[in-house]
C-alpha positions in Angstrom: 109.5 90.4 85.9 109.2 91.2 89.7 105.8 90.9 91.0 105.2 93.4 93.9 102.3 91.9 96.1 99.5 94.5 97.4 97.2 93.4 100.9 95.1 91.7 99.3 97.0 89.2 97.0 99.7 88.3 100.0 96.9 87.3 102.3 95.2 85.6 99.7 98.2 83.3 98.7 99.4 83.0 102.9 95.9 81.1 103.5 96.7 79.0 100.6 100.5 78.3 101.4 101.6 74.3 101.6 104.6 73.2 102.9 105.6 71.2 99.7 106.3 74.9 98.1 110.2 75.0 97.4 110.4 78.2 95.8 113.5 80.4 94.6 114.7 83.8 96.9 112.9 86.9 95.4 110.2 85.2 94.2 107.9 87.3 94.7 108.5 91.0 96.4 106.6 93.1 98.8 107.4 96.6 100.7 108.3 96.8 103.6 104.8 98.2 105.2 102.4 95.8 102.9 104.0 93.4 104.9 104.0 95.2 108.6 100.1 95.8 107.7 99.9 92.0 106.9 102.2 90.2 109.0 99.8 90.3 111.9 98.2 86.9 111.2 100.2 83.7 111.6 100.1 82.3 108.1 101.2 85.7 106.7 104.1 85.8 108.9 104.8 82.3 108.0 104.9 83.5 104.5 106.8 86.3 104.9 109.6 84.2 106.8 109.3 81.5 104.3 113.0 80.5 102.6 114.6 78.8 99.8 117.8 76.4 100.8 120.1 78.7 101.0 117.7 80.9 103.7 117.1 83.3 101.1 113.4 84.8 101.6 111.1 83.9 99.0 109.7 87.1 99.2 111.9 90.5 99.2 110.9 93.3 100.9 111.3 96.2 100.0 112.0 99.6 102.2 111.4 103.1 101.3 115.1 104.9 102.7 114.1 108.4 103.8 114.9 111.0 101.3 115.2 108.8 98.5 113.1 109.5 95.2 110.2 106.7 96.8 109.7 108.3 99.7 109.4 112.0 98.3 106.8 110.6 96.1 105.3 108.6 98.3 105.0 111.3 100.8 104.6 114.6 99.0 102.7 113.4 96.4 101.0 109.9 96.9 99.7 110.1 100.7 98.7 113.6 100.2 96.5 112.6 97.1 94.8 109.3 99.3 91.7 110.7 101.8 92.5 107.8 103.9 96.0 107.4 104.9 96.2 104.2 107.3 94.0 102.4 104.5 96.4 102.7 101.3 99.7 103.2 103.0 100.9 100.1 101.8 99.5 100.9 98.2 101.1 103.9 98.1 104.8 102.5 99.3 104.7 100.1 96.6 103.3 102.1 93.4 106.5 104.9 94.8 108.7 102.0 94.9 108.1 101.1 91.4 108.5 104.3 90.2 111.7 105.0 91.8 114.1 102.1 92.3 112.4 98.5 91.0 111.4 100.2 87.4 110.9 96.7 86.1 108.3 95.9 89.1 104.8 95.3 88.4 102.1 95.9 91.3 99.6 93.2 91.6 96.5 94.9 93.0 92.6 93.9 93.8 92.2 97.5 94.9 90.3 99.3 92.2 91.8 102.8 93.5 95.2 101.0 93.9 95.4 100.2 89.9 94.6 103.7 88.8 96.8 105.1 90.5 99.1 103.0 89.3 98.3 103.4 86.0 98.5 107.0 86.3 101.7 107.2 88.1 103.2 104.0 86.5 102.1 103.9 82.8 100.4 100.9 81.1 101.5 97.3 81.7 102.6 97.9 85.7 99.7 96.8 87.0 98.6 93.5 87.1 95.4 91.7 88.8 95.6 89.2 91.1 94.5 86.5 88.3 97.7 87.3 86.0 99.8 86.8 89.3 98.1 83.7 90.4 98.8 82.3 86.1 102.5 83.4 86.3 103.1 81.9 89.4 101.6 78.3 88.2 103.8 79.0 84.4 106.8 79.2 86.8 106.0 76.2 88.9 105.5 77.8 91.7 102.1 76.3 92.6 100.0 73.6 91.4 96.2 73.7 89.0 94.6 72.7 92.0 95.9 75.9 94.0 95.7 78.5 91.2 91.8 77.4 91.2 91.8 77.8 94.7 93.3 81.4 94.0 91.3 82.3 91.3 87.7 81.4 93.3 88.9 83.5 96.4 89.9 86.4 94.2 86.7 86.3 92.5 84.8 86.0 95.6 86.8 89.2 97.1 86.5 91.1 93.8 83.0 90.3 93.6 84.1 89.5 89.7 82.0 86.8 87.4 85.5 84.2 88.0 88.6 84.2 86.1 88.9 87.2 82.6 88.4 84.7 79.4 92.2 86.1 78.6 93.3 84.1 81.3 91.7 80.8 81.1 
């Protein structure tokens, strides 16, 4: 399953990052202007530019090449339907990108706006929350209890949600 990482969630898990992490290239993925609209902070950069042994990225990003299938959707039909297009830019590269080119993608989102769309444009079960990322990640070793808690209590917190769904704990 490729996870592909909205605002929110990458700048969650960049405050959170340790230097012990060791984990495989592709990890995680992201497009190409999530991560432009994020990587002006230090530890989001640093997690952007994060790499396994071999200097493989951790996190893929992901481009939308003009005149593809993406960016026709994403500009004929996504950024025309948003009211404010510097805001969901980035929501609306991935949700294209997922529908055109990374089919087995799944957006992680804490954007309430973000997930419908998806939903609409994506079908059921390509859009996760934040909480499903931050229990996959710990299944595949990426992080430790200690930080998925972390994870969980700033996601709450941001989502103004009563802590983590009971199909989670």
């Amino acid at each position: 399953m490729r996870l592909l990482l909205d605002n929110g969630p990458l700048g969650h898990l960049a405050e959170v990052m340790h230097d012990q992490w060791s984990w495989k290239a592709g990890t995680l993925h992201v497009s190409d202007i999530v991560a432009r609209e994020r990587a002006t902070g230090a530890l989001t950069r640093r997690l952007l530019e994060a790499c396994d042994a071999a200097g493989e990225r951790w996190i893929t990003q992901h481009a939308l090449v003009l005149g593809s299938p993406a960016e026709r959707m994403y500009t004929g039909r996504l950024r025309s339907r948003y009211g404010q297009a510097t805001k969901t830019s980035g929501e609306a590269a991935s949700i294209a990108l997922l529908a055109h080119g990374l089919e087995d993608g799944v957006l992680v989102t804490m954007d309430a706006k973000a997930a419908f769309i998806a939903l609409v444009e994506l079908g059921p079960g390509r859009v996760i929350s934040p909480f499903d990322c931050w229990r996959w990640l710990l299944e595949e070793g990426c992080i430790e209890a200690a930080t998925r808690a972390s994870l969980d209590e700033r996601t709450s917190e941001t989502m103004s949600v009563a802590g983590v769904p009971g199909r989670l704990r």
